[in-house]
C-alpha positions in Angstrom: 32.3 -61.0 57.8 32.1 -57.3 58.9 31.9 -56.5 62.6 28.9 -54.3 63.5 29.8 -50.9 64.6 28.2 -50.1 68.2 25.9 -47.3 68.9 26.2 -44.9 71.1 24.7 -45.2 74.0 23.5 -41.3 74.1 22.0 -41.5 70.7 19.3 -44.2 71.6 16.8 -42.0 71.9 17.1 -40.7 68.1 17.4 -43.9 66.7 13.9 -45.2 68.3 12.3 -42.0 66.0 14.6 -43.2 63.5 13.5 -46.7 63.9 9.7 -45.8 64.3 10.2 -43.2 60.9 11.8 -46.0 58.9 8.8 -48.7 59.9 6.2 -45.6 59.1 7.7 -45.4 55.5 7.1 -49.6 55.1 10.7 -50.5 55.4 10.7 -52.9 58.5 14.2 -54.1 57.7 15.5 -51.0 58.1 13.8 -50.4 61.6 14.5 -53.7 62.6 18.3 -53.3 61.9 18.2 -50.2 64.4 16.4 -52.1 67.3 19.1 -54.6 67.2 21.8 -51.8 67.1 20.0 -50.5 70.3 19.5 -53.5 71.6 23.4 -54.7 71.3 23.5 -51.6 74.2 20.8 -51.7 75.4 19.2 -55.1 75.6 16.1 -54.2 78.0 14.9 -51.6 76.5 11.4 -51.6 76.2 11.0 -49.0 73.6 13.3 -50.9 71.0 11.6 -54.7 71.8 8.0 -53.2 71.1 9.5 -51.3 67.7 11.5 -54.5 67.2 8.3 -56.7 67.4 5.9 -54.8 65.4 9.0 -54.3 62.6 8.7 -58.4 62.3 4.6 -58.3 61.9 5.3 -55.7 59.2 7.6 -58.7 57.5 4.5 -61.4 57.8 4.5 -61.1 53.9 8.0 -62.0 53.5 8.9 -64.6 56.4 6.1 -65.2 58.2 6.8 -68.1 60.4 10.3 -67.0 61.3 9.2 -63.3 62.0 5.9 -64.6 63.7 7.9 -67.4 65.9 10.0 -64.4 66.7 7.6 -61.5 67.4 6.0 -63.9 69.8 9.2 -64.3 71.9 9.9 -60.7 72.0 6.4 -60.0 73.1 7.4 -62.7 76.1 10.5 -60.1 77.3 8.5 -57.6 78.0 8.7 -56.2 81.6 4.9 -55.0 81.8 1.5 -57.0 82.0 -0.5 -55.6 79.9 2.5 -54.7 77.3 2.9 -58.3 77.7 -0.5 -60.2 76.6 -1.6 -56.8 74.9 1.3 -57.5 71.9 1.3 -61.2 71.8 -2.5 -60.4 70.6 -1.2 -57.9 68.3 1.2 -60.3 67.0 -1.9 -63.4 66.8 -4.0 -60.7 65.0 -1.3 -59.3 62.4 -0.6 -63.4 61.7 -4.9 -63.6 61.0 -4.3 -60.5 58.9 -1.6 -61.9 56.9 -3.2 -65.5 57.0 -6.5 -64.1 55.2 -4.5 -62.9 52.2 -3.4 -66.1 51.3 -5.2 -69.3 49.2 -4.8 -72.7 50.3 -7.0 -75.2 51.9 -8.3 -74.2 55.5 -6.9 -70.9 54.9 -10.4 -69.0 56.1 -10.5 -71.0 59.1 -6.4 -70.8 60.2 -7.0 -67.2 59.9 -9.8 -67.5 62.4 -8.1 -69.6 64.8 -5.3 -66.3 64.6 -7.7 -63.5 65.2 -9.8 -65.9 67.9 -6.2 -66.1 70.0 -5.7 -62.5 69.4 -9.2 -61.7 71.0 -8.1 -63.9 74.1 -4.8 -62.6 74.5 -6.7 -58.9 74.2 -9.3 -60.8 76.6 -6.3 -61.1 79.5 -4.9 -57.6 78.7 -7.7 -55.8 79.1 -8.3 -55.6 83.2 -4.3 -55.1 83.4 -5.2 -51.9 81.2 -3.5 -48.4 82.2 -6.6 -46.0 83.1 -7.9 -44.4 79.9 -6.4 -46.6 77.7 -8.9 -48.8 75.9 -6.5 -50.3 73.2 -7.2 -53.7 74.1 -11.0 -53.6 74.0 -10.1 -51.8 70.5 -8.3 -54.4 69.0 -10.9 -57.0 70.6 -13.4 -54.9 68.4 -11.6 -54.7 65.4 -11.0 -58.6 65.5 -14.4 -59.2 65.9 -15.4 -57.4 63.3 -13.0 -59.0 60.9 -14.2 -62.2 61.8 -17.9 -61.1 61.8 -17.2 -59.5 58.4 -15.0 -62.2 56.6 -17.6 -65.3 57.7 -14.9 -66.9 59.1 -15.4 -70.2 61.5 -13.7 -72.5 62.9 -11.8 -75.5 61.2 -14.3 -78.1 61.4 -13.4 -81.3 62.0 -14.5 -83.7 59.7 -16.2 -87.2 60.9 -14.4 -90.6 59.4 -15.9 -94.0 60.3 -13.4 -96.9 61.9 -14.4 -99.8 60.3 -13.1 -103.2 61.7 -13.1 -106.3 59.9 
C-alpha cells in the first residue's frame, strides 16, 4: 500500500482550478483524486465537495449507483440551503440523464421518476435562491423540457386480479 502524500494547505486554491480543469477536459477521476487530496486538509470546504460531487455525476457511465449513492451524500454536507437541495437535484437530473441512455424494461419511465425528483428538489431551491441567480428555475426548465421532449411518463402500475378459490 502507498501512503498518500498530503497537500499543502496554501496550494488549495490551485488545485480547485486544477481540479475544475481536469473535470473540464472529461477526466472526473482525475478531479476527483484532487478533491479528496483537499479534502484530507481541508474536509469542509465547500469549493472541493461541489467539484467532488459533480466529478461523480461525470462517472454515472462508469459506476453509477456507487457514484450516485455518493454524490447524494456529498450534496447532504453542504453548509448552504440552496447549495444543498439545488445539487441533490443536479445529482437526480444527471442520474435521468444517464438513465435515458440505457435499454432495459421501464427504462423511459425510471428516467422520469429521476428528472421528476430533480424538478422537486429544484422546486425547494428555488425561493432559498441568491438574488439574480435563477439556476434553479433553469434546471427546472431544462428538465421539463427533457421530459416534455422524450414522452416520458410515469411507471404505470399494472392491474392483476386476486382470485380466491
Amino acid at each position: 500500500m502507498y501512503e498518500l502524500k498530503p497537500l499543502n494547505q496554501k496550494a488549495i486554491p490551485l488545485a480547485l482550478m486544477k481540479g475544475e480543469h481536469y473535470r473540464l477536459l472529461a477526466d472526473p477521476e482525475a478531479a476527483e483524486s484532487i478533491c479528496h487530496d483537499i479534502l484530507a486538509v481541508e474536509p469542509e470546504n465547500q469549493e472541493a465537495l461541489v467539484l467532488l460531487l459533480l466529478s461523480l455525476t461525470d462517472q454515472f457511465d462508469r459506476e453509477c449507483t456507487q457514484a450516485f449513492a455518493r454524490a447524494l451524500d456529498i450534496a447532504k454536507k453542504l453548509t448552504n440551503p440552496y447549495q444543498r437541495v439545488y445539487y441533490q437535484g443536479l445529482v437526480y437530473e444527471r442520474r435521468g440523464r444517464y438513465q435515458l441512455s440505457k435499454e432495459g424494461p421501464n427504462s423511459r419511465a425510471i428516467a422520469f421518476d429521476y428528472f421528476h425528483k430533480g424538478m422537486a428538489y429544484y422546486g425547494v431551491a428555488e425561493p432559498l435562491r441568491p438574488p439574480q441567480n435563477d439556476d434553479a428555475i433553469l434546471r427546472w426548465n431544462t428538465c421539463a423540457r427533457e421530459i416534455m421532449k422524450q414522452h416520458l411518463e410515469p411507471i404505470r402500475e399494472q392491474f392483476v386480479p386476486q382470485f380466491q378459490e
